[in-house]
NUKE-277146 format. One record per residue (C-alpha): residue number from 1; x, z, y negated. Coordinates in Angstrom, 3 decimals. Layout:
BEGIN
    n         u         w         v
  NUM         X         Z         Y
...
This chain:
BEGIN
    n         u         w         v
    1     0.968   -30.822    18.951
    2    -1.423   -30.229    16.253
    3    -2.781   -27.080    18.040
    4     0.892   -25.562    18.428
    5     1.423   -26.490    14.268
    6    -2.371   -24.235    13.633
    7    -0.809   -20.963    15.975
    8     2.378   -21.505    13.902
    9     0.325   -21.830    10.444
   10    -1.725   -18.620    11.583
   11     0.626   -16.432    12.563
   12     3.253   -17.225     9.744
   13     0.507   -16.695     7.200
   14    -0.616   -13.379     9.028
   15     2.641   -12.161     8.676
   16     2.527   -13.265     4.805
   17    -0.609   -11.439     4.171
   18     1.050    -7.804     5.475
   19     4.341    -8.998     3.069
   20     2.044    -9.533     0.342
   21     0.636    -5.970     0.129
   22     4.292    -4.915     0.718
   23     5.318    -7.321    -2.407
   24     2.984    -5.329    -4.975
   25     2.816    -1.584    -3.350
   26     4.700    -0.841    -6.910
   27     4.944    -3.659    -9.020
   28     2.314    -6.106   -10.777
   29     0.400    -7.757    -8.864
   30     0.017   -11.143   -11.428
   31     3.682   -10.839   -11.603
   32     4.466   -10.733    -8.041
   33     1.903   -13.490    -7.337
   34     3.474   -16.010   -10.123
   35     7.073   -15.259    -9.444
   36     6.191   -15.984    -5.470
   37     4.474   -19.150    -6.396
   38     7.334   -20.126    -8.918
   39     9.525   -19.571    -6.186
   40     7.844   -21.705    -3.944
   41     7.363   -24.835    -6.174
   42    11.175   -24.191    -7.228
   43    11.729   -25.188    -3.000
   44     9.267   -28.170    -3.294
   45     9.840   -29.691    -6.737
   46    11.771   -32.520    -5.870
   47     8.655   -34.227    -4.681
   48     8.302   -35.302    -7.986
   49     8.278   -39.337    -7.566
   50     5.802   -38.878    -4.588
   51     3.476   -36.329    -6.375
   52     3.049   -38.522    -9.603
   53     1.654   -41.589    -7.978
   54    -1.380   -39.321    -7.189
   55    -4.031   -40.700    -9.002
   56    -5.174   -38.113   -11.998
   57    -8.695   -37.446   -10.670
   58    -7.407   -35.530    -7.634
   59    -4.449   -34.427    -9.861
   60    -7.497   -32.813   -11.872
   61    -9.332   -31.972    -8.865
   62    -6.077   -29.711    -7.704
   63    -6.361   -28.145   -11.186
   64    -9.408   -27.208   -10.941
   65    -8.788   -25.643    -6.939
   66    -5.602   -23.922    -8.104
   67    -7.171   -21.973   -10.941
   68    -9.810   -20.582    -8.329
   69    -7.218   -19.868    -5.830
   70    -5.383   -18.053    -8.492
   71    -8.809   -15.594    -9.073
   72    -8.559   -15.521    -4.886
   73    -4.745   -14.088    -4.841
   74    -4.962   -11.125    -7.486
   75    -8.427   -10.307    -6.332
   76    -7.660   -10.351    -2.407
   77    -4.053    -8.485    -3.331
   78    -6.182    -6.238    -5.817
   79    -7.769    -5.207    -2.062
   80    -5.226    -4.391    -0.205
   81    -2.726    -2.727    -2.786
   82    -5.874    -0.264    -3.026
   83    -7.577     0.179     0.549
   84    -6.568    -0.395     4.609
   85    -5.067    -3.919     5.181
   86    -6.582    -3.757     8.983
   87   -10.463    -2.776     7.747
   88   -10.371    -5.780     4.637
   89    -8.643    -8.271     6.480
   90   -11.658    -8.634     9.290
   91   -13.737    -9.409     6.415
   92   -12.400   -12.613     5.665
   93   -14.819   -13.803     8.847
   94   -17.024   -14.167     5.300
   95   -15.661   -17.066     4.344
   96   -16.540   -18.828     7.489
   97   -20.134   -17.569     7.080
   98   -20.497   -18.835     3.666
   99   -18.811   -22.226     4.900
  100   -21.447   -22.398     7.340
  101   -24.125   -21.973     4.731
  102   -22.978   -24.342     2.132
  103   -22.445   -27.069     5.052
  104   -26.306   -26.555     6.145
  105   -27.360   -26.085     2.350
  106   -25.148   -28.500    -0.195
  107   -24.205   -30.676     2.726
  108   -27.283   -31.354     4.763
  109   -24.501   -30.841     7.623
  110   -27.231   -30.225    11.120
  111   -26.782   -26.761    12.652
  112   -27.433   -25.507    16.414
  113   -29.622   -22.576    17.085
  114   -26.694   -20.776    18.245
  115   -24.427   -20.919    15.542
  116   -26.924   -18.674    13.558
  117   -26.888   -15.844    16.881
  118   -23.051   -16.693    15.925
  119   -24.054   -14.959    12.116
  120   -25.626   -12.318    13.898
  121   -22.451   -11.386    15.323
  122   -19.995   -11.282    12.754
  123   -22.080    -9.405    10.859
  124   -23.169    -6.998    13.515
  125   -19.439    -6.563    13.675
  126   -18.688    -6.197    10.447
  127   -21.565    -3.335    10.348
  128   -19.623    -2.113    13.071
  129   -16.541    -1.824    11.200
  130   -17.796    -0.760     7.966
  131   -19.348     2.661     9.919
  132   -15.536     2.849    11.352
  133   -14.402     3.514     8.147
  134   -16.947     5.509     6.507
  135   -15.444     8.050     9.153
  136   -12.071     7.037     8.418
  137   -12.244     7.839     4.505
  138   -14.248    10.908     5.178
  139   -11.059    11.945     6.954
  140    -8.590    11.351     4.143
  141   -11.043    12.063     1.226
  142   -11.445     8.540     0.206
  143   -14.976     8.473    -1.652
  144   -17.716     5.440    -0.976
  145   -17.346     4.486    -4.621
  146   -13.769     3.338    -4.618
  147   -14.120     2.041    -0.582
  148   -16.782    -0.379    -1.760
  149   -14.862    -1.197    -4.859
  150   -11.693    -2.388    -3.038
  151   -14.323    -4.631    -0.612
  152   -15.890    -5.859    -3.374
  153   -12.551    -6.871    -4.569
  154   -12.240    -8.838    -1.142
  155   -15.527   -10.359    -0.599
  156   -15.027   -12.154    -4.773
  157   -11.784   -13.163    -2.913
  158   -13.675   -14.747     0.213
  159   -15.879   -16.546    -2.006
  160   -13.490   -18.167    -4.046
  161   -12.021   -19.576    -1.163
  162   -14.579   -20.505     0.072
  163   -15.396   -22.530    -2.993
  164   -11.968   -23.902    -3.550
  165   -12.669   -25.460     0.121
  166   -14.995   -27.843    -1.163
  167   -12.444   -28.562    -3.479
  168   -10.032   -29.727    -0.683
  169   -12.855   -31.400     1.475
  170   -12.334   -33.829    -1.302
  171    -8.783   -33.605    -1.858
  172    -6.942   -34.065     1.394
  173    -8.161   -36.744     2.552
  174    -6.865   -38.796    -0.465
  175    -3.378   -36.997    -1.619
  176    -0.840   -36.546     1.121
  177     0.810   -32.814     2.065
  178     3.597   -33.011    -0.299
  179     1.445   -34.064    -3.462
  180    -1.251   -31.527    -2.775
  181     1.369   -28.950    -1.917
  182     3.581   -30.111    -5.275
  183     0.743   -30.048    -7.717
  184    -1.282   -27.014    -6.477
  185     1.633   -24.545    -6.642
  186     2.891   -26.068   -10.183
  187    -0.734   -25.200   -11.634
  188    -0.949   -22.074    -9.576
  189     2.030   -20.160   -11.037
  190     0.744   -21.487   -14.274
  191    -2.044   -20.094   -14.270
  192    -0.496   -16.569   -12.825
  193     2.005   -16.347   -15.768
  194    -0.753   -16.980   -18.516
  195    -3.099   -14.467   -16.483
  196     0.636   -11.898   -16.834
  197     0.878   -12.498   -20.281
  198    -2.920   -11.835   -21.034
  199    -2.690    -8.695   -19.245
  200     0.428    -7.603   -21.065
  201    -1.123    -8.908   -24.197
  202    -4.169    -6.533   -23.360
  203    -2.594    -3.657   -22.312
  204    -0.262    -4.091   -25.264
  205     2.728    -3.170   -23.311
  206     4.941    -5.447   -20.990
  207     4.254    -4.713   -17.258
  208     7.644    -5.867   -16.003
  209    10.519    -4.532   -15.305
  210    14.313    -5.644   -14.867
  211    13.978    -4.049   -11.021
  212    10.960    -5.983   -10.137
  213    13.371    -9.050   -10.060
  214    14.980    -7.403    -7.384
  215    11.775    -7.280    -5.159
  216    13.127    -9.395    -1.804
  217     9.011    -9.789    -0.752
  218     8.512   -11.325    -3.559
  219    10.835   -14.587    -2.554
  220     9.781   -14.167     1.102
  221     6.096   -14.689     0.869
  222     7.189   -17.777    -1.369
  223     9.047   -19.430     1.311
  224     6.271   -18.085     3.969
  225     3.721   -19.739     1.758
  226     5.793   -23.161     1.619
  227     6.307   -23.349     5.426
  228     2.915   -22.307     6.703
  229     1.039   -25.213     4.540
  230     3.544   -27.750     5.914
  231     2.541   -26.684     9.392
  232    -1.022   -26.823     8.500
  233    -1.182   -30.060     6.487
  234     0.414   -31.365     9.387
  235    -1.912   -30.264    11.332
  236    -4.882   -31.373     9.958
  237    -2.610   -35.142     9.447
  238    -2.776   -35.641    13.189
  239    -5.696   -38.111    13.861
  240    -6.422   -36.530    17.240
  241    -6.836   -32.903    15.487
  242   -10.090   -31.450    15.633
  243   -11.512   -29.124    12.605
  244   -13.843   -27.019    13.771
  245   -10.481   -26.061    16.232
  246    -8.489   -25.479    13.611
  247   -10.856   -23.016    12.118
  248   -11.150   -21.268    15.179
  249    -7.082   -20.877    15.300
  250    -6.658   -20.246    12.110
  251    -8.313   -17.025    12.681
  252    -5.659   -15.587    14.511
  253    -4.171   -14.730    11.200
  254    -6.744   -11.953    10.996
  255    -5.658   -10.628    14.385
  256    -2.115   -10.507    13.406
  257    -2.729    -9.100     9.910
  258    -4.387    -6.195    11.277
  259    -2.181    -5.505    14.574
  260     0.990    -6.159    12.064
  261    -0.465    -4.556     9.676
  262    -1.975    -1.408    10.969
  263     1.915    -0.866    12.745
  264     3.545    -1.274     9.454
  265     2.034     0.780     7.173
  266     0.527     3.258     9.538
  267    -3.282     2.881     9.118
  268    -5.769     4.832    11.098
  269    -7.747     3.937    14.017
  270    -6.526     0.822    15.225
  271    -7.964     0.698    18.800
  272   -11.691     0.730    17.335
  273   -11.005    -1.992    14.824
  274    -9.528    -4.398    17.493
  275   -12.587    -3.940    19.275
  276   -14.905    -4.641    16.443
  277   -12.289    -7.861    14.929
  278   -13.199    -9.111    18.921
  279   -17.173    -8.760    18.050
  280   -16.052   -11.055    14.663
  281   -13.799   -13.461    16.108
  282   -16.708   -14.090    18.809
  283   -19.456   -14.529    16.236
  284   -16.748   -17.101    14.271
  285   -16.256   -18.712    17.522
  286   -19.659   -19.055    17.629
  287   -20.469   -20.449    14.447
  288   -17.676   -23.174    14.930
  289   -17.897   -24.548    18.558
């Protein structure tokens, strides 16, 4: 069962990612991302009793993971408001790199000889990509400068996931679904609304309008959010579930983000980028077997 929860957790949140970039095409991104997460909590909150018997190390721990994921969002949505979601979205196989690196490296986790042919891989097909759209932008008079800006965007994104990981390696084996679910989107859309009033603060000028209210993406990636981590706490709550499975699922986000993606809002050259996402998603298969 805990396989069938993962495909249901990958695809929903695949789906969520295209929505996303749909939520901010013209409104703020901090606001979007904090009204979505207030949203969210708003569906979850009466957890309450359950989430306060958490002890308040692992309430702190949260804390801490929620205010990287927060850096995550606007940077990762900073991506794809600006460039292709189906040539950004591929690069998230990063995260499962740098996961396989802090493992071997902070860990002292062993590591086969293959896994590191499984590197090779992803980034020969990330290489792969990367000349794809060098073509692509040359096309639409995109220049290298703000192409590389937009990944960099991404790749800051990958990495703080990847570090709020470790956070949760410590986390979810202590707290159950609804306590980690409860606290982390209370501190998230904290965090959100004082990075929206900073900016509005900086910029001197208030970045929201009356209309943006009206945005219905904004509410649907909230409940997306909410039902895909149900799915994949449960998941990862069966005792017969393995991780290194679930990693390997949980890829097929990518693979709908891009097909879904590409469809949606019309983005060049689709066929090639399948073929190099298959080059990636064997490398990660790779790395995790």
């Amino acid at each position: 069962m805990w396989v069938f929860y993962t495909i249901i957790y990958a695809v929903i949140i695949g789906i969520f990612s295209v929505f996303r970039k749909k939520a901010v095409e013209n409104t703020n991104i901090f606001f979007s991302l904090a009204l979505s997460s207030t949203f969210g909590f708003l569906l979850i909150c009466w957890n309450y009793s359950e989430a306060v018997a958490l002890n308040w190390q692992y309430i702190l721990l949260i804390l801490l993971k929620s205010f990287i994921v927060a850096f995550a969002w606007y940077f990762e949505v900073l991506s794809f408001k600006k460039y292709y979601l189906s040539s950004l979205q591929p690069l998230s196989a990063i995260e499962v790199v740098l996961s396989f690196f802090v493992s071997m490296f902070v860990f002292s986790e062993a590591v086969a000889w293959w896994q590191f042919i499984g590197v090779f891989v992803v980034v020969l097909g990330l290489f792969l990509l990367n000349k794809n759209d060098v073509k692509d932008d040359q096309k639409n008079n995109i220049s290298k400068k703000y192409r590389y800006q937009c990944i960099m965007y991404f790749v800051l994104a990958c990495i703080f996931y990847a570090s709020s990981s470790l956070v949760d390696r410590y986390v979810m084996f202590t707290a159950t679904s609804n306590q980690n679910q409860y606290w982390f989107m209370l501190f998230v859309s904290g965090f959100l609304w004082l990075f929206l009033l900073i900016e509005c603060i900086a910029k001197k000028k208030v970045l929201v309008h009356k209309n943006d209210f009206n945005n219905p993406f904004i509410y649907l990636i909230g409940v997306m959010l909410i039902i895909a981590d149900q799915f994949y706490f449960k998941a990862l709550a069966d005792p017969s579930s393995l991780l290194s499975v679930i990693s390997i699922i949980r890829q097929l986000s990518t693979v709908v983000a891009v097909i879904f993606g590409a469809f949606y809002f019309k983005e060049p050259n689709l066929k090639n980028k399948l073929v190099y996402l298959a080059i990636i998603m064997c490398g990660i298969i790779i790395i995790l077997i």
